[in-house]
N, C-alpha and C positions, 0 to 999 in steps of 0.2 A: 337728403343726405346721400350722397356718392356712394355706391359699392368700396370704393378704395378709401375713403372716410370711414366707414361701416366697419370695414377690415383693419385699419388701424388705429380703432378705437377698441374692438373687438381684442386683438389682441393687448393693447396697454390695460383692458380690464383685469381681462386674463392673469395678465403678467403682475397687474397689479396687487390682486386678490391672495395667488396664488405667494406673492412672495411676502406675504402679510405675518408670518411668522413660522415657524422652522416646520412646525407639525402641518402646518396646510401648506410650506411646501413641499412637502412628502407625499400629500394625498389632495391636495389642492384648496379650490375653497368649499365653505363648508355652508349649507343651510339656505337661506333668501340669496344669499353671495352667490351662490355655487347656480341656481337655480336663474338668477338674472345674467349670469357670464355662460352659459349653456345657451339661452335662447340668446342671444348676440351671438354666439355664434353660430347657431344653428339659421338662423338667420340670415346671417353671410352667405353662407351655402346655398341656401333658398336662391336669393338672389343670383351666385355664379350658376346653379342648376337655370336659373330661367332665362338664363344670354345663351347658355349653351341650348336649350330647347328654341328658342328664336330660332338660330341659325337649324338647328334639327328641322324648323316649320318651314324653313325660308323665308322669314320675316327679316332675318340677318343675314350679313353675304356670308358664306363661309372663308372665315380666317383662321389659319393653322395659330397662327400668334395668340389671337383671342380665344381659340379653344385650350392654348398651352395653360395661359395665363388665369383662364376661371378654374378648368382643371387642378391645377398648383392650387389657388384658393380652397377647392375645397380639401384635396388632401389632408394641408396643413390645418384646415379646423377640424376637420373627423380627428387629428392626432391630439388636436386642442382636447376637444369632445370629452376622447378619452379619459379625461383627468377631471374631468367636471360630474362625475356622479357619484360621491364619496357617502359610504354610510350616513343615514340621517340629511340627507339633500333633498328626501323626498317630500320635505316637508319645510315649511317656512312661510314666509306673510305676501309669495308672492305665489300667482296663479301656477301651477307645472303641469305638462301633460305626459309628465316619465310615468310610466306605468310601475308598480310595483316590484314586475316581473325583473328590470332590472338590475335589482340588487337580490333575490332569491334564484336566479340566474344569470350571477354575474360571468363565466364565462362564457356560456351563449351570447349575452351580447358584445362582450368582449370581440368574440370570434367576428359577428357583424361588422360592427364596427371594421376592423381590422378588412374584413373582404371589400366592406364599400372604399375605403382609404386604400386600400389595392388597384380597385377598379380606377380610383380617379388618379391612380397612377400611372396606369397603361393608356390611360386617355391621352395625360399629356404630351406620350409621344406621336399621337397621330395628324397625321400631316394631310393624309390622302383624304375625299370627300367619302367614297366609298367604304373606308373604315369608318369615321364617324359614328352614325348610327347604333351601327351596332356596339362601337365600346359606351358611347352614351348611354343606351340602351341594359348593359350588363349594370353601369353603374345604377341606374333609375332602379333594377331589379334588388341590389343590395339595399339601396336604400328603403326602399319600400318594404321589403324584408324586414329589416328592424321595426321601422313603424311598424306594419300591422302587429309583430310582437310585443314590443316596447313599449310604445307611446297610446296612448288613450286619445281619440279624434278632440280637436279644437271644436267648442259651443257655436 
């Protein structure tokens, strides 16, 4: 499946779940829902993180276009993100690796959140080879950030 399959499927879940009825549009989806549209999207991101490390390695030419455009990707699912860990998602019939700490410091990671979705904002503007890195780089550090707080490592 295509990263841009991936991301608009991603979001029709999303959009899906989410507009499932007035209360879980308020606070999103709830439970195996919430937990299965969280890792799609998180996901997504995975993926635009690793076009943009390509070109980070030189494995990919550098393109200002294709760093705008993974960049934008993932903004918009960290905003996605945001709405996918609603009371009681910690749990359900499907694997999750959100840590607890999540919802007994929800605005810690709120704040995460929010910085790393910063970061892939300042990404999108850069044009130059020499900026690169380093905005790549701020975002990889937010991100990572949440995980080691957040998320509990994959078996």
């Amino acid at each position: 499946m295509t990263r841009k399959t991936r991301h608009a499927l991603a979001s029709v879940l999303v959009a899906a779940v989410a507009l499932g009825g007035v209360s879980m549009a308020r606070s999103g989806p709830e439970g195996s829902d919430a937990i299965k549209a969280r890792q799609e999207v998180m996901e997504t991101i995975g993926e635009a993180i690793n076009a943009l490390a390509a070109i980070a390695k030189n494995e990919a030419p550098f393109d200002a276009g294709a760093i705008k455009d993974n960049a934008e990707t993932i903004a918009d699912h960290l905003k996605m993100a945001a709405t996918l860990f609603p009371e009681g998602s910690d749990k359900g019939n499907v694997e999750t690796w959100a840590k607890p700490e999540i919802w007994a410091d929800r605005a810690g990671f709120e704040k995460r959140l929010q910085a790393a979705q910063a970061s892939a904002v300042a990404l999108q503007s850069v044009t130059e080879e020499a900026a690169f890195r380093p905005a790549l780089g701020a975002l990889g550090n937010n991100c990572k950030a949440c995980h080691d707080k957040y998320r509990r490592p994959k078996d």
